[in-house]
VMD Tcl script that draws the C-alpha trace (Angstrom):
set ca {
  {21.71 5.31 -17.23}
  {20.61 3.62 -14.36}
  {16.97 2.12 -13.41}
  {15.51 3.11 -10.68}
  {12.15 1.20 -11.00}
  {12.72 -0.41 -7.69}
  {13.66 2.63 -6.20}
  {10.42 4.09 -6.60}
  {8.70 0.69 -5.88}
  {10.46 1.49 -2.22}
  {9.42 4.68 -2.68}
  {5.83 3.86 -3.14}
  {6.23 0.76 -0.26}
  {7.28 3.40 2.73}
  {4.22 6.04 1.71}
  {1.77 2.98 1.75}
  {3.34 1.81 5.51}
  {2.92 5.79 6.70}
  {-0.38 5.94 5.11}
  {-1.62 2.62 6.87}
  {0.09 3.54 10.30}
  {-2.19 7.04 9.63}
  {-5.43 4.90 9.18}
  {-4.94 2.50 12.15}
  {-3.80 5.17 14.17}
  {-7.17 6.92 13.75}
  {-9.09 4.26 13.49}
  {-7.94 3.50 16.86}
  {-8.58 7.43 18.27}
  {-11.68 7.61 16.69}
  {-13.42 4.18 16.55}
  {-16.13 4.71 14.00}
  {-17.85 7.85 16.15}
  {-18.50 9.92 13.24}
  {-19.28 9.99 9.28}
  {-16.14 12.56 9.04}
  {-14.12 9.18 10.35}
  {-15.73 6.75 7.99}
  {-14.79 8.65 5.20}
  {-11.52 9.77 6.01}
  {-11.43 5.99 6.23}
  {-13.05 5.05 2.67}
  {-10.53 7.75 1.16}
  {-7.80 6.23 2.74}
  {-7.83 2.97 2.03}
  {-8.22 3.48 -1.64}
  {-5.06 5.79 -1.77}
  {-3.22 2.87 -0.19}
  {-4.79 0.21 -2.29}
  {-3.99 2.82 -5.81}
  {-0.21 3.57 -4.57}
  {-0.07 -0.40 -3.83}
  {-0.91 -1.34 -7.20}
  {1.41 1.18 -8.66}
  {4.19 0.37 -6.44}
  {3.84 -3.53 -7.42}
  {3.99 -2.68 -10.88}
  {7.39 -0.38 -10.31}
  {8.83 -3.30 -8.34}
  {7.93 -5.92 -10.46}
  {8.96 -4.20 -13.32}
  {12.33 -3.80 -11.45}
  {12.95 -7.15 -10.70}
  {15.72 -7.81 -13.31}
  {17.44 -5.07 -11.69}
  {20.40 -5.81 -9.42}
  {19.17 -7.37 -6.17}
  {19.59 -5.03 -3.04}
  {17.37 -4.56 0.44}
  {15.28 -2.30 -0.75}
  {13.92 -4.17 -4.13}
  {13.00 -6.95 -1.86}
  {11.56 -5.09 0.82}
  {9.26 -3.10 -1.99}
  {8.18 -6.42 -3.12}
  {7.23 -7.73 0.01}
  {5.49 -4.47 1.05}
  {3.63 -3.58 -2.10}
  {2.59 -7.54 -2.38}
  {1.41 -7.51 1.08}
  {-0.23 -4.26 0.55}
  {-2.02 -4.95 -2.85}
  {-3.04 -8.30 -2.38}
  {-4.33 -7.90 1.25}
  {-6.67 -5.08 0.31}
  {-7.91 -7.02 -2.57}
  {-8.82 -10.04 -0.27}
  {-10.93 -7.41 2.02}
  {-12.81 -6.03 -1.13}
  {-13.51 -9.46 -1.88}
  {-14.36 -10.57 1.32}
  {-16.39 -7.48 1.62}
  {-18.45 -7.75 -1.35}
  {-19.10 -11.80 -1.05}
  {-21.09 -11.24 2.07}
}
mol new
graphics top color blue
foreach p $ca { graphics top sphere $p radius 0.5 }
foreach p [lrange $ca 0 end-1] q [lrange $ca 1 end] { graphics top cylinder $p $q radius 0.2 }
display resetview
């Protein structure tokens, strides 16, 4: 039977770039004019920040899998992803 950890870490990699292209793409319509935007926001980011952290966790778990395109590209994705919302929650909270 074959594993298919990094498939789903790809998987979880594309929803996370649609999700984020979602958010900037109403955070540029919108620009903050209403509490309906702000919490689409809030909701939003911690979808992508959850399906980040699972994804990582399916690719790295996957990473003694054969190498291919998308294992690396899930890896990259989810990484970029996970830890780039953590930084912001830290940032955010260190104030």
């Amino acid at each position: 039977m074959e594993k298919n950890n990094s498939n789903k870490g790809f998987l979880y990699s594309i929803i996370n770039l649609i999700l984020f292209v979602l958010m900037f793409t109403g955070h540029l319509i919108l620009q903050g004019k209403s509490e309906l935007y702000m919490t689409l926001i809030g909701y939003l980011c911690f979808i992508i920040i959850t399906i980040a952290i699972i994804g990582l966790i399916y690719s790295l778990k996957g990473i003694q899998e054969q190498n291919s395109a998308k294992k690396i590209i899930a890896l990259i994705l989810n990484g970029i992803f996970t830890f780039g919302f953590i930084s912001m929650l830290i940032m955010t909270f260190t104030k």
